[in-house]
C-alpha positions as CSV (number, residue, x, y, z in Angstrom):
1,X,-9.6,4.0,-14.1
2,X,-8.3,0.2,-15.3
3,X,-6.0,-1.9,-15.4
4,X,-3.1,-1.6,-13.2
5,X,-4.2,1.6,-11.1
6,X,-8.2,0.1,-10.9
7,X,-6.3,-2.8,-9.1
8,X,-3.7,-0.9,-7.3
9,X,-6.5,1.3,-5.9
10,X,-8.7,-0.9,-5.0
11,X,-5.7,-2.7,-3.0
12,X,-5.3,0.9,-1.2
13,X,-8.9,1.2,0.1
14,X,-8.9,-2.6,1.6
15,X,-6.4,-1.1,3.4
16,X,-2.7,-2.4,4.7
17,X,-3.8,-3.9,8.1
18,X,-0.9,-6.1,10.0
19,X,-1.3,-9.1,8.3
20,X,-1.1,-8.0,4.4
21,X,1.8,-5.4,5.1
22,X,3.7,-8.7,6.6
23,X,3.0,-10.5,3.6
24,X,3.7,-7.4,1.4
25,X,7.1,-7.0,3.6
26,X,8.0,-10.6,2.3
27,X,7.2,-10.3,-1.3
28,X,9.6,-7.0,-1.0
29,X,12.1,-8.9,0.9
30,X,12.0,-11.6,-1.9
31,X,12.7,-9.1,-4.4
32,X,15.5,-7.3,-2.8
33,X,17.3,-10.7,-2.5
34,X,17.0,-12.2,-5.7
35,X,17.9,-8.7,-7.3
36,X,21.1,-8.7,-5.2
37,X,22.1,-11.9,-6.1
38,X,21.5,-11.3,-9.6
39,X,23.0,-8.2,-9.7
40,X,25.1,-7.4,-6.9
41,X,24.1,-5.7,-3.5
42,X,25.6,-1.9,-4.8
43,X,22.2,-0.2,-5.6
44,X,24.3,2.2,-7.8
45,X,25.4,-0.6,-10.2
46,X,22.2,-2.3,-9.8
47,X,19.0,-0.9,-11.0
48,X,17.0,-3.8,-10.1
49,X,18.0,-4.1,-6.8
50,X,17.9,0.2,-6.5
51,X,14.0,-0.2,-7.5
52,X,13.1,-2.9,-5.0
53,X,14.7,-0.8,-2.1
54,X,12.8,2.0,-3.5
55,X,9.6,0.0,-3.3
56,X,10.5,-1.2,0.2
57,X,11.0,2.4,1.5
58,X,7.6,3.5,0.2
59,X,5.9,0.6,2.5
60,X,8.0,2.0,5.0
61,X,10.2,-1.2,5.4
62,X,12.8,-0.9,8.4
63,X,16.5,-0.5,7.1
64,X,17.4,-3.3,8.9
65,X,15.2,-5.7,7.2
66,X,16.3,-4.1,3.5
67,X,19.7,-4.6,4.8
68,X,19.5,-8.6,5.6
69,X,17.8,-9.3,2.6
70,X,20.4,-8.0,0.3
71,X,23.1,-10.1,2.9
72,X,20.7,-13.2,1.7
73,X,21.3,-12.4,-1.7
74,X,25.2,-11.7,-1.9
75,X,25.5,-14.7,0.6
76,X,26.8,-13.2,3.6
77,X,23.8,-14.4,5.2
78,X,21.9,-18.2,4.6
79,X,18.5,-17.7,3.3
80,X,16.1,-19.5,0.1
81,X,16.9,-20.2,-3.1
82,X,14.0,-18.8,-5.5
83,X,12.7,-19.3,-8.9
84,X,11.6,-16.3,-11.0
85,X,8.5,-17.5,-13.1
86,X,5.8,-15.7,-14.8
87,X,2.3,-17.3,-15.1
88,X,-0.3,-15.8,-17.7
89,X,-3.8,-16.7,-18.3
90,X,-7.8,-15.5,-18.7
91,X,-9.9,-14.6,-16.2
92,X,-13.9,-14.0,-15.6
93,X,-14.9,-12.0,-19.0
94,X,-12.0,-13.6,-21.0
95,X,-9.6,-10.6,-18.6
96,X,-6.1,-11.2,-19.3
97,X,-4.0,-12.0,-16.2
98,X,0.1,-12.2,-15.6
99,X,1.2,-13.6,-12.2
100,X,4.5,-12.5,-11.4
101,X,5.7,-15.3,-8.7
102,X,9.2,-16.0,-6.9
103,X,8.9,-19.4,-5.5
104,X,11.3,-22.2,-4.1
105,X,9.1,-25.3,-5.0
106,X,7.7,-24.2,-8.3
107,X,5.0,-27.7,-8.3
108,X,3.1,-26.3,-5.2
109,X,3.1,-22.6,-6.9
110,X,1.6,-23.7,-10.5
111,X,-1.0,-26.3,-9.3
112,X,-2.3,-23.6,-6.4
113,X,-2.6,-20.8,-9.4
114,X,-3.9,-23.2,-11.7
115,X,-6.6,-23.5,-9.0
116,X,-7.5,-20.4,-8.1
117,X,-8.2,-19.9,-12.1
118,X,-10.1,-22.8,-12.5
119,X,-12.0,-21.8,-9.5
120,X,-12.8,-18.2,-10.2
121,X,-14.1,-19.7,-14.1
122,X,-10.7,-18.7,-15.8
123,X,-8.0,-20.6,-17.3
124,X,-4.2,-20.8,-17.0
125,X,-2.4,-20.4,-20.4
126,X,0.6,-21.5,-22.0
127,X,3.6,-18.7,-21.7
128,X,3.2,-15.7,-23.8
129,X,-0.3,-16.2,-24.2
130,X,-1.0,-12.4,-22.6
131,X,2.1,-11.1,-21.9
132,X,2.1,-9.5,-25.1
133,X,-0.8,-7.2,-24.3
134,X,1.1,-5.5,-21.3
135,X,4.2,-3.2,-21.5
136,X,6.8,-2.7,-18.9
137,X,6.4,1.0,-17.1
138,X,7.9,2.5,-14.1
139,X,4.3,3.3,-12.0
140,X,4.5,6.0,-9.2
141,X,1.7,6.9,-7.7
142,X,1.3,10.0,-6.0
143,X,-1.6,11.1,-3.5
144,X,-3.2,14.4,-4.6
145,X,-4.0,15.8,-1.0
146,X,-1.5,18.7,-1.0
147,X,0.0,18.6,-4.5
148,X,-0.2,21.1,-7.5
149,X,-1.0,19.2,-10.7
150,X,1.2,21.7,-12.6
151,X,4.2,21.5,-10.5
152,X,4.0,18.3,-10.5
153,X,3.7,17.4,-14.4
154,X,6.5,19.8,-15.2
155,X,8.8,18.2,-12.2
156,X,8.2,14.7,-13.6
157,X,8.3,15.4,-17.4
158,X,11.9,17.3,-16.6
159,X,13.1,14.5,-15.0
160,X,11.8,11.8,-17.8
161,X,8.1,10.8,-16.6
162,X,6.4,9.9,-19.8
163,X,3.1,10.8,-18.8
164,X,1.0,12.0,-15.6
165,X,-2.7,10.1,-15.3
166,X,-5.2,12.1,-13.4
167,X,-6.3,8.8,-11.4
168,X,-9.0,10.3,-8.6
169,X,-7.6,10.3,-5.6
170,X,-3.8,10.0,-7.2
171,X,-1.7,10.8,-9.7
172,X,0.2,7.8,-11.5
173,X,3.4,8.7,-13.4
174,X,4.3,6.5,-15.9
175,X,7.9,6.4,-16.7
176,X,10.1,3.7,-19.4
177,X,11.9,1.5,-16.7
178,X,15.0,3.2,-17.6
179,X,13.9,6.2,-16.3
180,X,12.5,5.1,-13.6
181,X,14.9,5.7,-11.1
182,X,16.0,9.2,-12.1
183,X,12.1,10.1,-12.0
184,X,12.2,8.7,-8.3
185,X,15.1,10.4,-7.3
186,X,14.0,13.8,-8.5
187,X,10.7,13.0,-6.8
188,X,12.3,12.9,-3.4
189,X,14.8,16.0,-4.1
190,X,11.4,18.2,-4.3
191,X,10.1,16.2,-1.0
192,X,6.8,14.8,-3.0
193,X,6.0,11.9,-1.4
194,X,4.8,9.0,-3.4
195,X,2.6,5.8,-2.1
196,X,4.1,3.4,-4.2
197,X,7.1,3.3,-6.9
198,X,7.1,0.1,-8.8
199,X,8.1,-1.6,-12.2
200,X,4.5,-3.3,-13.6
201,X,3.2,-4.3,-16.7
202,X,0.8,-1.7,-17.8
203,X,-2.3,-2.9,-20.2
204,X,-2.4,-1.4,-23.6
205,X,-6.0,-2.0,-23.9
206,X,-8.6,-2.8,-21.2
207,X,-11.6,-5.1,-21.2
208,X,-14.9,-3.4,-19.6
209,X,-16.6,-6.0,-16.4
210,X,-19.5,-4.7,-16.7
211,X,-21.4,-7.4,-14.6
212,X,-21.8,-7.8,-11.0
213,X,-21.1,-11.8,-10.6
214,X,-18.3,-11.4,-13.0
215,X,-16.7,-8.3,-11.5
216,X,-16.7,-10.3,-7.9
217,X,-15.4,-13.6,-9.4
218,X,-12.6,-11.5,-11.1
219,X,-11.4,-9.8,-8.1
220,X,-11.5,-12.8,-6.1
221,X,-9.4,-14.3,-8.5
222,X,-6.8,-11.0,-7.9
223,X,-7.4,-10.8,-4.7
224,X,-6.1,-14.8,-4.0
225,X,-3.9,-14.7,-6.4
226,X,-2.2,-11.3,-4.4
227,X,-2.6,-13.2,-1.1
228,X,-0.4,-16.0,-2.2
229,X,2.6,-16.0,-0.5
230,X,4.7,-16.7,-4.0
231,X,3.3,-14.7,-5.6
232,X,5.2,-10.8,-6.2
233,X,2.8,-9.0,-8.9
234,X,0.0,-9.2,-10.5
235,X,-1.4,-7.5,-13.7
236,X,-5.0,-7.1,-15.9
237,X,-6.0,-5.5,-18.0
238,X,-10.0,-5.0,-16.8
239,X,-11.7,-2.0,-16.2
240,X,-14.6,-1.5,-13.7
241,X,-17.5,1.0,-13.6
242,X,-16.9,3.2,-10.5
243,X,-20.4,2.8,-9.9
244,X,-20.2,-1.0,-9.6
245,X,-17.1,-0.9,-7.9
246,X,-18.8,1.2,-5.0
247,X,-21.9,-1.7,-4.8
248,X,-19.3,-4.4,-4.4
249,X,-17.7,-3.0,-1.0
């Protein structure tokens, strides 16, 4: 398991108590606006914004609060003017890290993530200094309890899935971010539930953490950088032992 799902599954067994689904409700809610100003709040001629509803839906947002954040973003109701900008940089055992961020006073969100890199031993780069080693995939993933592998891998492939990863406790299907939507909707034709449905920036290669002290540094750095309330994604491409995983809990 690495990159994106080692991170994403860690994030699942921390657990989503009060306070982190209310900060995961605003990064969603951030999302949903800025895609419905940019693109209009019809999710039919609006991918963007169809993908962040999607997203909020599998957190279990309230229609309601998906509702007033695409009103912020078409105008009809008053609301924050936000910045899309992408940080990139190393951390612990030279791990290549993209911060995804939405942000209405860019100065306080670079110098706090410049920080939090500096802290953990790692280094904020210039732009595009990692963002090559990623590419952009639809990610669903899919809990296993009560799901046919088969069944499933044929129903996503049909609809346009790229790829199903055996990830544990999951299954993450990996789609081109075209086809992510059409892979979602099929998904909830057939009734599948899915935990999450998100576009990330999958690694193409992973760097092994195989030490203790730089494993914990690492996802401290993550694990701030995620907690930040500008901050919307974050991406690296490590990969951690199970083994050592388990003795850092």
């Amino acid at each position: 398991m690495s990159g994106h799902s080692k991170w994403s599954t860690i994030k699942r067994k921390k657990g989503a108590n009060d306070a982190k689904r209310g900060k995961i409700f605003t990064k969603l809610i951030k999302e949903i606006t800025i895609a419905a100003k940019m693109g209009g709040g019809d999710p039919d001629g609006n991918p963007r914004l169809r993908s962040a509803i999607t997203a909020a839906k599998s957190e279990n947002m309230p229609k309601d609060n998906i509702d007033r954040a695409i009103k912020k973003g078409t105008g009809d109701l008053d609301g924050a003017i936000y910045e899309e900008i992408l940080y990139e940089g190393y951390g612990p055992g030279g791990v290549a890290v993209l911060v995804e961020t939405m942000t209405d006073n860019k100065n306080r969100t670079v110098a706090d993530i410049r920080h939090y890199f500096a802290k953990s031993g790692g280094n904020l780069g210039e732009s595009g200094c990692v963002n090559w080693m990623f590419d952009k995939k639809g990610s669903i993933t899919v809990e296993k309890e009560g799901v046919d592998e088969e069944e499933l891998m044929d129903l996503a492939l049909e609809a346009g899935a790229e790829d199903v990863v055996d990830d544990e406790e999951s299954f993450q299907l990996l789609t081109e971010p075209e086809a992510f939507n059409d892979v979602v909707d099929q998904l909830e034709k057939a009734e599948v539930k899915f935990s999450e449905a998100t576009i990330a920036m999958i690694p193409q290669n992973t760097i092994e953490v195989s030490e203790e002290k730089t494993a914990r540094s690492l996802l401290r750095l993550l694990d701030n950088l995620e907690d930040h309330d500008d901050v919307q994604k974050v991406h690296a491409n490590f990969d951690i032992d199970d083994a050592l995983m388990d003795s850092l809990d």
